[in-house]
Chimera marker file (.cmm) of the C-alpha trace (Angstrom):
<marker_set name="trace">
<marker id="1" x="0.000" y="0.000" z="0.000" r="1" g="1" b="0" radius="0.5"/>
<marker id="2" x="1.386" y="3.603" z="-1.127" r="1" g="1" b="0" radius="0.5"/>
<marker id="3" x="2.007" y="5.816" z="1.846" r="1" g="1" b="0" radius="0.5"/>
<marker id="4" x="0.775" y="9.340" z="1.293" r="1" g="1" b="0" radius="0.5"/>
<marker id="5" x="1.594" y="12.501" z="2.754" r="1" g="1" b="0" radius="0.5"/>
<marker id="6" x="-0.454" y="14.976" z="5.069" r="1" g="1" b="0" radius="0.5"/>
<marker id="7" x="-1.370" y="18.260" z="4.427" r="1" g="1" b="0" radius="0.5"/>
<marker id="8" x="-2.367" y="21.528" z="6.615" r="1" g="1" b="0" radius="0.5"/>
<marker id="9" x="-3.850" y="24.736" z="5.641" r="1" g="1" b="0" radius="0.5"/>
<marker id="10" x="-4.544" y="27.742" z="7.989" r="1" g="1" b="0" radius="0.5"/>
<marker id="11" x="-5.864" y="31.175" z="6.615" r="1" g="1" b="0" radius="0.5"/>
<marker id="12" x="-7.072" y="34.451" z="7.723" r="1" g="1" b="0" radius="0.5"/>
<marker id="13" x="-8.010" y="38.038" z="6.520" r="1" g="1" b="0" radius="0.5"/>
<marker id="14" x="-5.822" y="40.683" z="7.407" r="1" g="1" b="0" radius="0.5"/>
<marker id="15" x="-7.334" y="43.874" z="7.325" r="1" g="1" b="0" radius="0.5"/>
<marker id="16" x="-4.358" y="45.614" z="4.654" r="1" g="1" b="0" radius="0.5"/>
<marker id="17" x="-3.838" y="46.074" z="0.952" r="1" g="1" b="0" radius="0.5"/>
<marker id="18" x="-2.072" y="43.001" z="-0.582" r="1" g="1" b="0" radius="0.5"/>
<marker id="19" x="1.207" y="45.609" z="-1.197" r="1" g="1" b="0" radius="0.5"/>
<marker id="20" x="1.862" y="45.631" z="2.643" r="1" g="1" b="0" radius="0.5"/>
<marker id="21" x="0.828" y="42.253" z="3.352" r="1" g="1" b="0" radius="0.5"/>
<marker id="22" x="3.843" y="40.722" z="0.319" r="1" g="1" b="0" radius="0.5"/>
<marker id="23" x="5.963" y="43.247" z="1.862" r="1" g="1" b="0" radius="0.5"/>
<marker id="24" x="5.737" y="41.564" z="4.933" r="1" g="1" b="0" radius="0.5"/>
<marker id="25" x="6.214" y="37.813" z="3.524" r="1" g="1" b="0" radius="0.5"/>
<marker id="26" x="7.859" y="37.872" z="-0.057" r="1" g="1" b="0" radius="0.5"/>
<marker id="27" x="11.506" y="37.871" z="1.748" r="1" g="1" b="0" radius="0.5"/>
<marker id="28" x="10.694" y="35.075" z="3.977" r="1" g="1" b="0" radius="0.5"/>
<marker id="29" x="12.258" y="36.534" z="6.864" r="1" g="1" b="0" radius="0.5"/>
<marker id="30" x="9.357" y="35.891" z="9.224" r="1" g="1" b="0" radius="0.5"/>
<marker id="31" x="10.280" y="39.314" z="11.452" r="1" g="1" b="0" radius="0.5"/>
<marker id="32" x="6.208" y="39.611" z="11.866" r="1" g="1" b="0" radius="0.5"/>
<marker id="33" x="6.501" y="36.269" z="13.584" r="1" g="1" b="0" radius="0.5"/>
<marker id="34" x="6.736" y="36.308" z="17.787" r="1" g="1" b="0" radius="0.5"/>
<marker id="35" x="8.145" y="33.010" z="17.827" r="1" g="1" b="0" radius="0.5"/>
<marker id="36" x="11.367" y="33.869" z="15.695" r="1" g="1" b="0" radius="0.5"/>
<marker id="37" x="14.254" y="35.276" z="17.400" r="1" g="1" b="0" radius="0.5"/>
<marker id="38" x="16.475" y="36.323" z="13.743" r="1" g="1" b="0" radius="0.5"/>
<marker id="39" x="16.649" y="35.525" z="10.422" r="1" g="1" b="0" radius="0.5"/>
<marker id="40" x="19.414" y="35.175" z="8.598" r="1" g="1" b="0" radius="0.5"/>
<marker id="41" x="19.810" y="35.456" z="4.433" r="1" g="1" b="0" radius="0.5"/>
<marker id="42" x="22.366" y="32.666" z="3.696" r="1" g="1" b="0" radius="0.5"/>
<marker id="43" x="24.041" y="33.448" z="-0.061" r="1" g="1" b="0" radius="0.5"/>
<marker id="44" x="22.184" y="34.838" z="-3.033" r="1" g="1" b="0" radius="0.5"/>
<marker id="45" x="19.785" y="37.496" z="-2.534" r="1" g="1" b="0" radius="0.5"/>
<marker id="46" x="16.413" y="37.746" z="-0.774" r="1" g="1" b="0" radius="0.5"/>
<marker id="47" x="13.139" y="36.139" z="-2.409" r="1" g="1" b="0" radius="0.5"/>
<marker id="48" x="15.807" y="34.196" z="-5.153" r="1" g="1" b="0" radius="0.5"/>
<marker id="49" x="14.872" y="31.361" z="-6.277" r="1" g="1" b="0" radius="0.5"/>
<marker id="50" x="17.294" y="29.058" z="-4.314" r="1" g="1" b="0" radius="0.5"/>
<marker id="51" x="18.094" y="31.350" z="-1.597" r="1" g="1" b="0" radius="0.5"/>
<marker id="52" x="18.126" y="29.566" z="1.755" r="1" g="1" b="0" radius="0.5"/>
<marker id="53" x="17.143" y="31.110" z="5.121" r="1" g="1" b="0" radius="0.5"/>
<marker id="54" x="18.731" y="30.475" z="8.738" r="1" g="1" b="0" radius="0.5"/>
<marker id="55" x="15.886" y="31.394" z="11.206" r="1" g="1" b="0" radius="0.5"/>
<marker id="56" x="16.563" y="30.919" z="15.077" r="1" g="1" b="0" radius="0.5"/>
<marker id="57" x="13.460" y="30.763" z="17.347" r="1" g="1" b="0" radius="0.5"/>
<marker id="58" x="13.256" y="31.859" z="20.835" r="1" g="1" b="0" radius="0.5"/>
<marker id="59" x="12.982" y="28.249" z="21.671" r="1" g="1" b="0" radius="0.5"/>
<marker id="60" x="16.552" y="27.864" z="20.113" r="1" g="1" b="0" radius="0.5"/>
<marker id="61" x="15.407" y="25.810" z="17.330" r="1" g="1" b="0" radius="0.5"/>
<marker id="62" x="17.433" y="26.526" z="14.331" r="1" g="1" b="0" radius="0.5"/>
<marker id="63" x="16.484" y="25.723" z="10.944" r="1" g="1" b="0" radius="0.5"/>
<marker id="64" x="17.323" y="26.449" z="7.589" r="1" g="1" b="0" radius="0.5"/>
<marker id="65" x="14.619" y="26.760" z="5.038" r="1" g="1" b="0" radius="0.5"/>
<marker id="66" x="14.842" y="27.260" z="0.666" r="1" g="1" b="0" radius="0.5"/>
<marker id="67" x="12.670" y="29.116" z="-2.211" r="1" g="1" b="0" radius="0.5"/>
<marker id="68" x="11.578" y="26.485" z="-4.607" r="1" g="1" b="0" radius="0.5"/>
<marker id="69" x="9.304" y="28.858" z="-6.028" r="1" g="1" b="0" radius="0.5"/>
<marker id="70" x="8.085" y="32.554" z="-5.966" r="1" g="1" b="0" radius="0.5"/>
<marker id="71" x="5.626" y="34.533" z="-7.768" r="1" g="1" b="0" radius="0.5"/>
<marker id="72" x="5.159" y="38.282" z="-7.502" r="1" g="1" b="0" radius="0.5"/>
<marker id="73" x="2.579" y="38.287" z="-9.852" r="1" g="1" b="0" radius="0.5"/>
<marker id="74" x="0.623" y="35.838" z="-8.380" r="1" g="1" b="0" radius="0.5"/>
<marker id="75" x="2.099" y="36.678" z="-4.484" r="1" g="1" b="0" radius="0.5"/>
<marker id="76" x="2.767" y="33.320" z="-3.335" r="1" g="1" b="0" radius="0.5"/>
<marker id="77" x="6.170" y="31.884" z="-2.111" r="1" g="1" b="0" radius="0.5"/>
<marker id="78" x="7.024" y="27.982" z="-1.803" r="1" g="1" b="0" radius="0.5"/>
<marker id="79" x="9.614" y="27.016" z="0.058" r="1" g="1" b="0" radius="0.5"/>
<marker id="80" x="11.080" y="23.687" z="2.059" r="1" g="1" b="0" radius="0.5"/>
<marker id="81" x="12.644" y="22.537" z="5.190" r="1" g="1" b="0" radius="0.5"/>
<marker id="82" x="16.004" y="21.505" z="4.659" r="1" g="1" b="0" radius="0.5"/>
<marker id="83" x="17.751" y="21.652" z="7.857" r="1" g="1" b="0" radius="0.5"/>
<marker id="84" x="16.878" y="21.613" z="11.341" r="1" g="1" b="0" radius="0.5"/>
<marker id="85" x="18.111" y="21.633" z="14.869" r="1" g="1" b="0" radius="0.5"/>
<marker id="86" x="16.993" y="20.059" z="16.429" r="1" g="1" b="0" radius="0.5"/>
<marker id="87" x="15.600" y="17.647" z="14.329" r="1" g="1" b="0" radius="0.5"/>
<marker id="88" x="11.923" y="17.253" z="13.092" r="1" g="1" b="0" radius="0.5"/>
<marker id="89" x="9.998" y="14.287" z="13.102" r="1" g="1" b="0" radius="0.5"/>
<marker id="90" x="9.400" y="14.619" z="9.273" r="1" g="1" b="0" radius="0.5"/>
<marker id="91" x="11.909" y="13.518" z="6.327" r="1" g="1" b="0" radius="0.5"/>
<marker id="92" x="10.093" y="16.141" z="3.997" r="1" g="1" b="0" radius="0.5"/>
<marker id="93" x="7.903" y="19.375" z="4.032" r="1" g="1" b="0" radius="0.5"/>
<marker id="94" x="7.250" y="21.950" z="1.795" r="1" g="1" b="0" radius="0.5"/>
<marker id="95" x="5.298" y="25.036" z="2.590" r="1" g="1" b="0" radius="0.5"/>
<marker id="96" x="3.656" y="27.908" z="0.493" r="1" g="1" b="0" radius="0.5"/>
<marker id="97" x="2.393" y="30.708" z="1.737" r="1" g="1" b="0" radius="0.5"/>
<marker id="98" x="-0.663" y="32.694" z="-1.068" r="1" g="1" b="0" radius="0.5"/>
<marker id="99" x="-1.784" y="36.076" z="-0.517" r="1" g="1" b="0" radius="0.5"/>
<marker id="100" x="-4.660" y="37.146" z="-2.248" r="1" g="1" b="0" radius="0.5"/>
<marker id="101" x="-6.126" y="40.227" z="-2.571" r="1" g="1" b="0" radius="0.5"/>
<marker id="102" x="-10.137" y="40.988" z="-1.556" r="1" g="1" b="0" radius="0.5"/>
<marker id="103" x="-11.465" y="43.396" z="-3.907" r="1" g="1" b="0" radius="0.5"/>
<marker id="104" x="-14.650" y="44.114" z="-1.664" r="1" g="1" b="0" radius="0.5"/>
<marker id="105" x="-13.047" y="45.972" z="0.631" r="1" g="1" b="0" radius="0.5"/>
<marker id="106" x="-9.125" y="46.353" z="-0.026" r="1" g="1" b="0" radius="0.5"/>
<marker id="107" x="-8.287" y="43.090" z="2.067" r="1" g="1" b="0" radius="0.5"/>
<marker id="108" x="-5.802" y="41.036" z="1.979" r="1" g="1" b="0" radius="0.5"/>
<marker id="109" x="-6.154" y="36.749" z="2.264" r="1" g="1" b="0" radius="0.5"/>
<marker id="110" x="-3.373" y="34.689" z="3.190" r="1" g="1" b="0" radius="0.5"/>
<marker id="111" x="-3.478" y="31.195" z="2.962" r="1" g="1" b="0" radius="0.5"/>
<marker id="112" x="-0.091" y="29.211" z="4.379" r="1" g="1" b="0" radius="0.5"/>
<marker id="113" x="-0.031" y="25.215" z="3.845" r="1" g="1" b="0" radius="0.5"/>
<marker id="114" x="2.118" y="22.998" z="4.649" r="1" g="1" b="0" radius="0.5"/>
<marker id="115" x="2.820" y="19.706" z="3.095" r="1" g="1" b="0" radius="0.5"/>
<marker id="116" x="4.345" y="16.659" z="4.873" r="1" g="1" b="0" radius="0.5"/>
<marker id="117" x="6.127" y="13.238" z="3.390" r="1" g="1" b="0" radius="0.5"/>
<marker id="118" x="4.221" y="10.265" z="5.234" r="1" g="1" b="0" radius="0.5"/>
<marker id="119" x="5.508" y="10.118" z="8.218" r="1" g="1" b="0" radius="0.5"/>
<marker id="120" x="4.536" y="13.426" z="9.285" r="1" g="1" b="0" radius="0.5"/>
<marker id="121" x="2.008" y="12.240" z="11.884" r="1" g="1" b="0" radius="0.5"/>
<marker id="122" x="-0.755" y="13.712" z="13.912" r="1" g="1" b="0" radius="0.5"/>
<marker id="123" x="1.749" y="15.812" z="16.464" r="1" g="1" b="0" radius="0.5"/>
<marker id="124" x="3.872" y="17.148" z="13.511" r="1" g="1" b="0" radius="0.5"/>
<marker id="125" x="0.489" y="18.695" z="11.410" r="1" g="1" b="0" radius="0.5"/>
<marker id="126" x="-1.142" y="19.920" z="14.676" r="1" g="1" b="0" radius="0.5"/>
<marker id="127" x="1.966" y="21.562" z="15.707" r="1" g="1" b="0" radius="0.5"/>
<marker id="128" x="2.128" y="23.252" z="12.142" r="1" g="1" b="0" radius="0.5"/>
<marker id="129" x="-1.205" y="24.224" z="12.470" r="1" g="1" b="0" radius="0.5"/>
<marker id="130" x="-0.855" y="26.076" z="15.382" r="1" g="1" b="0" radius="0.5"/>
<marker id="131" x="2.204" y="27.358" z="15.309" r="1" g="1" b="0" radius="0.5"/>
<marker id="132" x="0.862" y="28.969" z="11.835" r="1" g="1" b="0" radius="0.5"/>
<marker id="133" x="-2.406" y="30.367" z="13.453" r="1" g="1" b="0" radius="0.5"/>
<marker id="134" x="0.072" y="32.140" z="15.822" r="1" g="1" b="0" radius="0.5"/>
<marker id="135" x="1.916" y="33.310" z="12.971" r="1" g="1" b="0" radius="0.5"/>
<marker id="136" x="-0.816" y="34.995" z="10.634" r="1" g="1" b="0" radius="0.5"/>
<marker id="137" x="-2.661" y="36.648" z="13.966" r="1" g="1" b="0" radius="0.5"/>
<marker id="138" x="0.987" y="38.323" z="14.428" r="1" g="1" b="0" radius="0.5"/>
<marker id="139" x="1.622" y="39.369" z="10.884" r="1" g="1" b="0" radius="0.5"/>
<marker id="140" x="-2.349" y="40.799" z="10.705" r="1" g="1" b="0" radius="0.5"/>
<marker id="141" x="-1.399" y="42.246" z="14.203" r="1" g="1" b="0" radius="0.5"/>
<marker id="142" x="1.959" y="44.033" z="12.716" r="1" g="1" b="0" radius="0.5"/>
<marker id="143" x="0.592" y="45.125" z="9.582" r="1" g="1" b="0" radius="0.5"/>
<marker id="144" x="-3.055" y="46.567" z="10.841" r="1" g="1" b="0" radius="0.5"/>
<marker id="145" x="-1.140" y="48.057" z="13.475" r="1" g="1" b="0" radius="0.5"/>
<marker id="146" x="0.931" y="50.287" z="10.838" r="1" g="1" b="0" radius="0.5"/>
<link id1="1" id2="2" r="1" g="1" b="0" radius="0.2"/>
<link id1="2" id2="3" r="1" g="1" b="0" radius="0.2"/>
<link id1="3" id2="4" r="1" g="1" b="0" radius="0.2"/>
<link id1="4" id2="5" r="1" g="1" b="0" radius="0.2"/>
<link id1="5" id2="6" r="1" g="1" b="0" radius="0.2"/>
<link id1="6" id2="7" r="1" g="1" b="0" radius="0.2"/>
<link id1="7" id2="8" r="1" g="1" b="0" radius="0.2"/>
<link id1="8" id2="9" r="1" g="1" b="0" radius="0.2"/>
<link id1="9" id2="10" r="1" g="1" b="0" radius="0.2"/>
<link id1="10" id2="11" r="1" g="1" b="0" radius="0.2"/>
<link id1="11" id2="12" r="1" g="1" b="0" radius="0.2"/>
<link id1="12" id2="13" r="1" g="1" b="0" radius="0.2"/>
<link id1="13" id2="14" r="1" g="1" b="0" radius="0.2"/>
<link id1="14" id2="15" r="1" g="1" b="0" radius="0.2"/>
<link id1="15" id2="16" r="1" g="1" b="0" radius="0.2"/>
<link id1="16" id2="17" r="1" g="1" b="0" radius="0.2"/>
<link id1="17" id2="18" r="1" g="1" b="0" radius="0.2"/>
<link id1="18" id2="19" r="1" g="1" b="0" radius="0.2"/>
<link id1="19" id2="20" r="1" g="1" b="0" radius="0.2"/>
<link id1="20" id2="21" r="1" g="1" b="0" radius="0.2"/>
<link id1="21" id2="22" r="1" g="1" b="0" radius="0.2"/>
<link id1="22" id2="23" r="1" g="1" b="0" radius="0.2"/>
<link id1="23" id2="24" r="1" g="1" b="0" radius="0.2"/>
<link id1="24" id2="25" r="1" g="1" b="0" radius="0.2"/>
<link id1="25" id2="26" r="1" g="1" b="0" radius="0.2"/>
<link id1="26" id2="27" r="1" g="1" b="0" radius="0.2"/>
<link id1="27" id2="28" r="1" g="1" b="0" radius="0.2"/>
<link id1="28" id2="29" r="1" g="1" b="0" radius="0.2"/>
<link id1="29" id2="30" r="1" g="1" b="0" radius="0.2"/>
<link id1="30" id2="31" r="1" g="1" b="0" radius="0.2"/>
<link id1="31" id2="32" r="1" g="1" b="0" radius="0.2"/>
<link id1="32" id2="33" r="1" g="1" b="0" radius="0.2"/>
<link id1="33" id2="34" r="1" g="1" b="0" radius="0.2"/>
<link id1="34" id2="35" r="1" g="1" b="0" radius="0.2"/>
<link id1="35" id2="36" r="1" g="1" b="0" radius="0.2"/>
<link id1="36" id2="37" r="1" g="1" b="0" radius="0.2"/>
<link id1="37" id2="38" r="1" g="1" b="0" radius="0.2"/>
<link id1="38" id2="39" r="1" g="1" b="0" radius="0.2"/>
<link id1="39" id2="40" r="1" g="1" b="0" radius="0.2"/>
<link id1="40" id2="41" r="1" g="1" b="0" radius="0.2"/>
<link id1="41" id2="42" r="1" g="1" b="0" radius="0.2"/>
<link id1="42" id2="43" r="1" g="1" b="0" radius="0.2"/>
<link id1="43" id2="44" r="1" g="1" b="0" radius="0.2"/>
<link id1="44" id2="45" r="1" g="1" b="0" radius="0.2"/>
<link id1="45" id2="46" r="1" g="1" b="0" radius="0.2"/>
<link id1="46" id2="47" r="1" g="1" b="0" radius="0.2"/>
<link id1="47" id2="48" r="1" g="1" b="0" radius="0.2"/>
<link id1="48" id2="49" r="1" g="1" b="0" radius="0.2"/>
<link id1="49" id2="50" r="1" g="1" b="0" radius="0.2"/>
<link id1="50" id2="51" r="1" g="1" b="0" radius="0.2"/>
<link id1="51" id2="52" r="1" g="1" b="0" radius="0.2"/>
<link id1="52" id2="53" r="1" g="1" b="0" radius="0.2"/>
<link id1="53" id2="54" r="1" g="1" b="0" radius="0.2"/>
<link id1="54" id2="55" r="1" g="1" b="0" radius="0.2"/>
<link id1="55" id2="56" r="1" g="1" b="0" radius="0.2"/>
<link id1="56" id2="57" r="1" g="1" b="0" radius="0.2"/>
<link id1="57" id2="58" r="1" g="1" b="0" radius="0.2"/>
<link id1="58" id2="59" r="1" g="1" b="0" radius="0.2"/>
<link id1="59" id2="60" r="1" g="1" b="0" radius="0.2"/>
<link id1="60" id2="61" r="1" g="1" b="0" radius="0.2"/>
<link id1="61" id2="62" r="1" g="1" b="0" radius="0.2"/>
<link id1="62" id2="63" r="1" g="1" b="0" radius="0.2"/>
<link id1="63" id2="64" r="1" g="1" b="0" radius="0.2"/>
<link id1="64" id2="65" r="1" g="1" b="0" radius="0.2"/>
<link id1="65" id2="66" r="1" g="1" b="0" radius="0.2"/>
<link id1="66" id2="67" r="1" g="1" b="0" radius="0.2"/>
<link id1="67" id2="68" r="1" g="1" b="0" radius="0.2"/>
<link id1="68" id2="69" r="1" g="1" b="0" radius="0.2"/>
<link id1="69" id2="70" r="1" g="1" b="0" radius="0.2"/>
<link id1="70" id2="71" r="1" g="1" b="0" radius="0.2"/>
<link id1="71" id2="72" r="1" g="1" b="0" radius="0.2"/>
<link id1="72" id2="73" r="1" g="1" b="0" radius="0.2"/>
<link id1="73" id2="74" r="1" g="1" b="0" radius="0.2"/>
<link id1="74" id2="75" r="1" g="1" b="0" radius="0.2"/>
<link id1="75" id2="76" r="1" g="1" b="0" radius="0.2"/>
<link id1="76" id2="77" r="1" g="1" b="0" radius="0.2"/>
<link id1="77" id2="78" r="1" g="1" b="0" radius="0.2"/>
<link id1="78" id2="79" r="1" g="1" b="0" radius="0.2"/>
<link id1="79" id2="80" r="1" g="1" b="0" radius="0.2"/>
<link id1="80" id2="81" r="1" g="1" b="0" radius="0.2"/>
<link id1="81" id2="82" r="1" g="1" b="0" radius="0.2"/>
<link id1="82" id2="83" r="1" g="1" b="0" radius="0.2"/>
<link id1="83" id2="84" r="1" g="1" b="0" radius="0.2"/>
<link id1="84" id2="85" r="1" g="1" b="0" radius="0.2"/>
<link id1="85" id2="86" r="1" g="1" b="0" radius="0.2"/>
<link id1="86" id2="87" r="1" g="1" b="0" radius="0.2"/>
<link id1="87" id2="88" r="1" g="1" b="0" radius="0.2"/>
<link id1="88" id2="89" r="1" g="1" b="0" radius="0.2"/>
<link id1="89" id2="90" r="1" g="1" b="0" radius="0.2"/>
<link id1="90" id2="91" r="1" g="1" b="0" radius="0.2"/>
<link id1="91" id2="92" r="1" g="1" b="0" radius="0.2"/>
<link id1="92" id2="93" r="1" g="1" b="0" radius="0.2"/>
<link id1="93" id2="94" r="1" g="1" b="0" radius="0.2"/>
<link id1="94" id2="95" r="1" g="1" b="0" radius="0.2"/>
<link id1="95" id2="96" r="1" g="1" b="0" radius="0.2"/>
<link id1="96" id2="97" r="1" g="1" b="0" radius="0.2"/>
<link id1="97" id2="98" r="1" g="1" b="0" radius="0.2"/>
<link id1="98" id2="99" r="1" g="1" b="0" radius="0.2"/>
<link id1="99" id2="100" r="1" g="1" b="0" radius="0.2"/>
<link id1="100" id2="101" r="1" g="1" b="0" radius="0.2"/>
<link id1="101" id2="102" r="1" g="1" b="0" radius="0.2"/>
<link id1="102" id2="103" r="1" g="1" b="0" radius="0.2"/>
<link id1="103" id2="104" r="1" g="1" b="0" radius="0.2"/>
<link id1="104" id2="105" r="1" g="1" b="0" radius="0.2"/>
<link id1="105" id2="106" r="1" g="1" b="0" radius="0.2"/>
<link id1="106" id2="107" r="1" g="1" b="0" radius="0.2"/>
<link id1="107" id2="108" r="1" g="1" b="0" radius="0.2"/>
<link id1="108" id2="109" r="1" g="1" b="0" radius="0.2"/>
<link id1="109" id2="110" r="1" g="1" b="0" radius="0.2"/>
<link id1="110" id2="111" r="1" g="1" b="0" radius="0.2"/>
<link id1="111" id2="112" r="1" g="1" b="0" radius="0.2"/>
<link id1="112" id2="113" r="1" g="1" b="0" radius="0.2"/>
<link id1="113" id2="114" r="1" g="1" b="0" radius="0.2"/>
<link id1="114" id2="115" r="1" g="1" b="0" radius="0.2"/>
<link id1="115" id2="116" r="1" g="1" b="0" radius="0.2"/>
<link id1="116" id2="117" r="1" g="1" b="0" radius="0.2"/>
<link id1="117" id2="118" r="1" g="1" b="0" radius="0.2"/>
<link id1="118" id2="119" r="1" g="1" b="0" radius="0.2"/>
<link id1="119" id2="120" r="1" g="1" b="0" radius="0.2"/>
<link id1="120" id2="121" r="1" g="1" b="0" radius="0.2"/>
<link id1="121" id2="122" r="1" g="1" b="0" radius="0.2"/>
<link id1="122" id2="123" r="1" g="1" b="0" radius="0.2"/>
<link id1="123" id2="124" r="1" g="1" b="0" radius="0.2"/>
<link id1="124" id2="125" r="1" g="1" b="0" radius="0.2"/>
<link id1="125" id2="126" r="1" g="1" b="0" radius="0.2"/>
<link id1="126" id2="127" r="1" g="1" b="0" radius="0.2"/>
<link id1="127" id2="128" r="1" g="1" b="0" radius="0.2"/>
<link id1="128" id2="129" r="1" g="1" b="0" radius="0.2"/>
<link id1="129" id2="130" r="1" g="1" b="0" radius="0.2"/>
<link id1="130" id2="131" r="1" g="1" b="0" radius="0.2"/>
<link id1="131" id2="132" r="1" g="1" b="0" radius="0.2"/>
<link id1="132" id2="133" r="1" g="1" b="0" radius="0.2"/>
<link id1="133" id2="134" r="1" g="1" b="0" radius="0.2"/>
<link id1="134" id2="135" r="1" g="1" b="0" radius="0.2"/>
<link id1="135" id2="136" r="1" g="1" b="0" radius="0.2"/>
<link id1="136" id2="137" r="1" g="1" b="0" radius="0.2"/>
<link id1="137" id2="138" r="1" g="1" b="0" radius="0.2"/>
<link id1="138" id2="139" r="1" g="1" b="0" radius="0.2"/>
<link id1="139" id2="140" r="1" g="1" b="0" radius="0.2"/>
<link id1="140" id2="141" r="1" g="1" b="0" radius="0.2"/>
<link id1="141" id2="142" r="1" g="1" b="0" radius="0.2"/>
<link id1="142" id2="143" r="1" g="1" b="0" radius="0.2"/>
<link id1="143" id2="144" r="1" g="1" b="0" radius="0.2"/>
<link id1="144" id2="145" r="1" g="1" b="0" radius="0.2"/>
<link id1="145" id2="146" r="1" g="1" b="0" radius="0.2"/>
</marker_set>
């Protein structure tokens, strides 16, 4: 029987135009996240295709993540795990992270997956999910607070 992998999706409005809401995520620096202590560009520029990022959390976790894919027409940024320390309890994952614009009313809706080889388990998507809950209310925090 094929193994398959597990997926996890969190989204939310936040109440800016689309320009300040890329701003915020097309370097994939993560500075509107609490939970991240620095971010570090390692090699080629910011937003390249195959640029890699070092981020520390305040937890100490390091890990070291690189642009597969970025779009500024479409605003979406994919990127993958390729490092961490300490390690994760998944051998692959691959995140993207889609900002739409709301033409009602000059909103901005960011979607941010995550996709996990098969033996990402229950603890490893519910973590994700959380952690990136956490993460959008501080970036729509940070940007609405500008």
């Amino acid at each position: 029987m094929a193994s398959s992998s597990s997926k996890v999706t969190v989204s939310r409005v936040v109440k800016a135009p689309i320009d300040k809401v890329w701003d915020a995520i097309a370097e994939l620096d993560f500075t509107f996240w609490s939970l991240v202590e620095r971010s570090d560009l390692v090699g080629r520029s910011p937003g390249e295709i195959g640029s890699i990022r070092k981020v520390t959390f305040k937890d100490k976790t390091v890990q070291k993540y690189k642009v597969l894919e970025i779009s500024e027409l479409d605003h979406f940024i994919t990127y993958e795990l390729i490092e961490s320390d300490p390690p994760v309890p998944v051998m692959s994952a691959i995140y993207t992270i889609h900002a739409q614009r709301v033409t009602s009313d000059n909103t901005t809706f960011v979607k941010w997956s995550s996709e996990f080889s098969s033996d990402g388990g229950l603890e490893a998507t519910q973590d994700s999910k959380y952690k990136k809950q956490e993460a959008l209310a501080d970036l729509s925090n940070l940007i609405e607070s500008i």
